[in-house]
N, C-alpha and C positions, 0 to 999 in steps of 0.2 A: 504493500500500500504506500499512498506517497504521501507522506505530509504537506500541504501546503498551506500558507500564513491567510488571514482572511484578509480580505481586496485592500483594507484599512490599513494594514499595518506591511504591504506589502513595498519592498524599495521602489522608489519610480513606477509606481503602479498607475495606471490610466486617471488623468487627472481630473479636477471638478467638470462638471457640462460648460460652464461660463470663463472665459480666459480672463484671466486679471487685467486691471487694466493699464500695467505696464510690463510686459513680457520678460522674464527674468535674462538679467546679462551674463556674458559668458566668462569665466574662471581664465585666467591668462593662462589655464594646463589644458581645460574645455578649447580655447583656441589649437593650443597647440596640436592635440588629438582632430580637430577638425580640418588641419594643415595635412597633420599626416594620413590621414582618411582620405583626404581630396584627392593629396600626389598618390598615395595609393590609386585610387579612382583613375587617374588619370593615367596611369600605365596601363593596367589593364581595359580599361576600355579603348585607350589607341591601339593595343594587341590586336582588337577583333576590331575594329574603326579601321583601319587602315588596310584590311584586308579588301573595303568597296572602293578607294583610291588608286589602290594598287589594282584592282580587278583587270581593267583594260590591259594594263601591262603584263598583269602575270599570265592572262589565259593567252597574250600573243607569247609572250618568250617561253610557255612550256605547251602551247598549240592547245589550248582545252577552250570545250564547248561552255555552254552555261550548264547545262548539267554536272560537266565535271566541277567548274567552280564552286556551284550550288553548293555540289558536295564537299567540297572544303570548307564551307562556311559551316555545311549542317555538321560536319564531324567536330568540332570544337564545342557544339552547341549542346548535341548528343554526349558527346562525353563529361561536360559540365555538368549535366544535368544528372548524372546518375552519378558521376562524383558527388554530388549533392545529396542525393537521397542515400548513401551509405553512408554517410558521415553526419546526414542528421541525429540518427540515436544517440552520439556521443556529445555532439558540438556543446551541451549542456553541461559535460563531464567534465571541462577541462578549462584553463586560463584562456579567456579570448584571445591575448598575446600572444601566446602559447601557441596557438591556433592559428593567429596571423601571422607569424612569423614561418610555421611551417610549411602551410598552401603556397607562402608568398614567394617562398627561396625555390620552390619545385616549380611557381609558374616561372620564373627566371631561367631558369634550366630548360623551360620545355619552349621559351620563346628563342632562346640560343639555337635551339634544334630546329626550329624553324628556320632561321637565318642559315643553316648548313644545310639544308635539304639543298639538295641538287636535280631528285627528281618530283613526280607526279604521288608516286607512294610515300616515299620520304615526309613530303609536306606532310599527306594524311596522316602519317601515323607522327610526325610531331604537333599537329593541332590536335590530335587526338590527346597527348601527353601534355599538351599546354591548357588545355579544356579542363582536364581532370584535377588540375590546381588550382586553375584562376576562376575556374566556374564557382568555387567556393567562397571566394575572399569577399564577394560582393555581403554575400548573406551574413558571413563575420563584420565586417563591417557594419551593417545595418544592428545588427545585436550590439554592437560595442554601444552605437548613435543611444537606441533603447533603454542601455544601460545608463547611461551618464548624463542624457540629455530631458529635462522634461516636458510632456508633451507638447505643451507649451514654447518649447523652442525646436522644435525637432522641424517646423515646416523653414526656421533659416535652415538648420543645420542641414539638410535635404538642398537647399539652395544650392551652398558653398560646393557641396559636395559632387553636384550636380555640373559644379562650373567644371570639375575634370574631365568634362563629356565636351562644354565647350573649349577651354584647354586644350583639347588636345586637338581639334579643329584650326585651334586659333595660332597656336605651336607646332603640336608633333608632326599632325597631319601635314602641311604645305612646306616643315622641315624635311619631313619623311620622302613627302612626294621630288621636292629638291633632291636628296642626295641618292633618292631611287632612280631618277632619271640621269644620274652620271655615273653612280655603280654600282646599277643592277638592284632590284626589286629584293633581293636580301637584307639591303645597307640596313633599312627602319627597323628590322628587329637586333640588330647589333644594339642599333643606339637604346632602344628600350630596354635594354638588358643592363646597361651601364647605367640609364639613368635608376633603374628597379634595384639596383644592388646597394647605391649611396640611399636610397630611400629604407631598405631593410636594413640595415645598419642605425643610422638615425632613430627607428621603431626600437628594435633592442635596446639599444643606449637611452632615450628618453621615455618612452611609454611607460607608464606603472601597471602592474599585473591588475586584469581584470577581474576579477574571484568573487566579487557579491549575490550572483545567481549560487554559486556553489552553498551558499549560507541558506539555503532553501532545500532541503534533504530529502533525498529522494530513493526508493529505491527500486525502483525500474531499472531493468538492463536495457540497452544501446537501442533492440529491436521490441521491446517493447514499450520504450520511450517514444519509438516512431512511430509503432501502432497510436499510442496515446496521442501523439499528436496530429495523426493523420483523422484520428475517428471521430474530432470535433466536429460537429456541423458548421459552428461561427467558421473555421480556419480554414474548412476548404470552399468557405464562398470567398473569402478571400485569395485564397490559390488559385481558383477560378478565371476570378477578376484578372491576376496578376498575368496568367497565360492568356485572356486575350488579349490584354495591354501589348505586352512582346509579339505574340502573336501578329496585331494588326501592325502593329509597327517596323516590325524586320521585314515586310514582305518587300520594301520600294529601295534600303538602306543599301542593299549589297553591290546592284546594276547602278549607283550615281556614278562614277568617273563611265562606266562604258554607256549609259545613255547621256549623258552630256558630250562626249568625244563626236559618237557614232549617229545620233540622232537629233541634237542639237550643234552639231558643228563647233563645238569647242576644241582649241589646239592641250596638249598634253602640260604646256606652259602657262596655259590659262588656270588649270587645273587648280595648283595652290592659293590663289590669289579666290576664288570661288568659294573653297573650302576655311578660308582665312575668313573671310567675312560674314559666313555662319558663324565662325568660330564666333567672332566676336558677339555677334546679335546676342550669344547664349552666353557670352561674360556678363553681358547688360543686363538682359531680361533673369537671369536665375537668379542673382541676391532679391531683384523688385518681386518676383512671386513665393519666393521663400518670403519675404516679411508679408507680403499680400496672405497668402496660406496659413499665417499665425493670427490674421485678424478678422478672416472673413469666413461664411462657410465651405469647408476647402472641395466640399462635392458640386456646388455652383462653380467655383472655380473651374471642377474637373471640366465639368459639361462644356461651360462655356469654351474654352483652350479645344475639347474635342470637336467640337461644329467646326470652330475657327479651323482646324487641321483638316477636316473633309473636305471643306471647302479648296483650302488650296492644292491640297495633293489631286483634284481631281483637274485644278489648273496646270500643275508639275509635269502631270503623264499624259496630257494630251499637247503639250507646247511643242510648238515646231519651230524649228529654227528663227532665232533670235538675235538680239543680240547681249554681248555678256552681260552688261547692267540689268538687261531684264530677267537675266536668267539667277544672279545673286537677287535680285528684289524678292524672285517667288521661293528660293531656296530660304531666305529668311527669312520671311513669312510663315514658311512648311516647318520652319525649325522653333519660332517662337509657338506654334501651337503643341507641336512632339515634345517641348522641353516642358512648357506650362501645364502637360497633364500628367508629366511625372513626377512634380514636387507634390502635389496635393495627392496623389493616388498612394504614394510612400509613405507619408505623413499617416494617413488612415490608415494602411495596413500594418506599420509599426505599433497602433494602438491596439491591435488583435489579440496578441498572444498575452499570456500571463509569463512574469519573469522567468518561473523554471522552466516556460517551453518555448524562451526568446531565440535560443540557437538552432535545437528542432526548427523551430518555424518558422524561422528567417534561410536555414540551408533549403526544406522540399520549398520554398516560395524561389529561391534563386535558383533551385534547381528546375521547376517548371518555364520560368522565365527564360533559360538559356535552353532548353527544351525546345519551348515554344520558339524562340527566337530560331534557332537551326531549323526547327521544322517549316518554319516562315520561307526561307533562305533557300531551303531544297524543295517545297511546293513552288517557289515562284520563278528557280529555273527551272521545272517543267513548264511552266505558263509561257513566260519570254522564250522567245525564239530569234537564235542568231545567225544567217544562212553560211557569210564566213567574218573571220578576225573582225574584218571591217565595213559589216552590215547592219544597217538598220537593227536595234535590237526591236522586234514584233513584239507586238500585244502587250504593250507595257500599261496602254489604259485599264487594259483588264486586270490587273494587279493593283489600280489606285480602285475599281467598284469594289474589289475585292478587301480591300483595306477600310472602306467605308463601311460595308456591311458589319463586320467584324467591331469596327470601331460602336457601331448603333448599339450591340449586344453588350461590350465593355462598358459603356454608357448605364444600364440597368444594372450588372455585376455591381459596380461599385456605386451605384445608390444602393447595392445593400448590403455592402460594409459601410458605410455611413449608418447607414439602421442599426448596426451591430454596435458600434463604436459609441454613438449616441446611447443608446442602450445603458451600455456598459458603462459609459462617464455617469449616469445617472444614478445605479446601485450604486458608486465608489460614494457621491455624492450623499447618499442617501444613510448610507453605514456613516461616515463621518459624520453628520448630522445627530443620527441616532445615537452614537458616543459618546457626542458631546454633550446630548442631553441626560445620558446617562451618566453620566461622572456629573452634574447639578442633581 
């Protein structure tokens, strides 16, 4: 049986219904943990981010179809994602440090092996081995944020965090694309490996052990801690929600350098300079909707951020040849709606779980996510069609209805994790209440 503390007396447990009304400031260590979260963030998402940059390039210099690409995207995704769900049972076991430090040195090693593949297998079977580490840091991550951050600040802290997705747009990506196009489509994962090694170090040396879940005592083994967390009703609408999120969104991410090249007439040099000014759009916009998302109701938020994304991505896959400026306008536009519905959708699904099943339930959530994401990636190179290297990629509008529909269902999903969440602030509310008037 498992002991657990009542919602009241539980550390950082889901906080009152009503946000105070001056949102608590962050600890100069709270900074630092969110510094080293982000650059975290920001490695690994330029890993699998630079894999649609690079797309064009790499399916010319090793001759692959979009199916074969698909499937490099989907084997990183596929293997994160079951990396994830084995390593749910325990994720609860151990120091989150502990935990990030170990996924984070094996995705190191497995993005070197990308950088050394030479051939078509090689790749696979090192995004396969880079998948199976890095598909896990995301959901440690999010546990650590749960841990230390209260609800109440978790929609900045999802911000900042967030800006490592623009970072690496605004950075790795148009560096990467730079020194891919003078030595070879390998260079970006050299440098990500070099900058990933002074950021794991850094971690060691400053972070303080994470161990306050541990103070929650339990005695479930590994596989029946994932039963437990799997057989929540609240947690798998939230898991739900979380896989169409990824779902609709990986289906358009993977084919941008080869439908801008091949179908909008963009040169290979234009490329960074396109991916640069998303970047930036998403420096701007993710602090303004992370403090937006601590003051407002953050599932209006979602909604609204998701229309606004149907909208343009259905302008994105039908544009035909333009010119550049119009083509960065509708790319940021497509990028402030994808990024504004992931600070509030995080924000709510971090208030799901209870403290002893924040690592469970943050690993099967990242594990579907990067699931769904690969599954996204290898449905939609079946959909696109490329006759050779340098043709028109086909039916790419049919991947943005595809993304719409998808996005309409994620829309209901998470109005009801909002119902949950709402819910749930209301008993925490309600026991505190009850306390207090008990102890008069």
């Amino acid at each position: 049986m498992e002991t657990t503390l009542p919602a009241s007396k539980q550390p950082n447990s889901a906080a009152p219904a009503a946000a105070p009304p001056d949102t608590p400031k962050f600890s100069s260590y709270q900074v630092l943990v969110i510094v080293l979260l982000a650059l975290t963030q920001f490695t690994v998402v330029l890993d699998f981010m630079v894999m649609s940059p690079l797309g064009d390039l790499l399916m010319k210099s090793m001759s692959l179809t979009t199916k074969q690409f698909g499937f490099a995207v989907l084997s990183y995704g596929i293997s994160a994602g079951i990396s994830g769900l084995l390593t749910a049972g325990f994720a609860d076991s151990f120091d989150r440090k502990k935990l990030l430090l170990f996924f984070y040195i094996g995705f190191i090693v497995g993005t070197l092996f990308c950088g050394l593949a030479t051939s078509y297998p090689l790749l696979i079977a090192a995004r396969i081995f880079t998948g199976i580490f890095g598909g896990v840091i995301g959901s440690i991550s999010m546990a650590i944020v749960a841990d230390l951050f209260s609800f109440h600040q978790r929609g900045r802290v999802m911000g900042f965090m967030q800006m490592g997705f623009g970072a690496s747009q605004v950075l790795g990506i148009p560096i990467s694309l730079a020194i891919a196009n003078k030595l070879g489509w390998q260079a970006p994962f050299f440098m990500i490996v070099g900058l990933a090694a002074i950021i794991w170090l850094v971690i060691m040396v400053r972070m303080k052990p994470i161990t306050r879940h541990l103070e929650i005592r339990h005695e479930k083994n590994a596989f029946e801690h994932l039963i437990h967390t799997l057989g929540k009703r609240e947690y798998r609408v939230g898991f739900l929600a979380t896989a169409l999120l990824s779902l609709g969104g990986f289906m358009i991410m993977p084919w941008g350098s080869a439908y801008a090249i091949n179908n909008l007439h963009l040169t290979k040099e234009q490329l960074p300079s396109l991916f640069m000014v998303a970047g930036i759009s998403s420096l701007i916009i993710m602090p303004l909707i992370g403090k937006l998302a601590d003051k407002v109701n953050k599932f209006t938020l979602f909604t609204l951020a998701s229309i606004w994304m149907m909208v343009v991505v259905m302008i994105y896959t039908t544009l035909t040849p333009v010119p550049l400026w119009v083509v960065m306008v509708v790319n940021v536009l497509m990028m402030i709606g994808i990024m504004s519905r992931m600070v509030p959708s995080m924000a709510l699904t971090t208030a799901l779980p209870d403290m002893q099943d924040r690592g469970a339930f943050m690993s099967i959530n990242s594990s579907l996510q990067q699931m769904a994401g690969g599954l996204a990636a290898g449905v939609s190179g079946l959909i696109v069609f490329q006759a050779s290297n340098n043709s028109p990629i086909e039916h790419f509008d049919t991947l943005g209805w595809v993304m719409v529909g998808i996005t309409v269902v994620c829309i209901f999903m998470v109005y009801r994790v909002s119902l949950i969440v709402k819910k749930k602030q209301q008993a925490v509310a309600n026991t505190t209440v009850n306390a207090v008037s008990s102890s008069h």
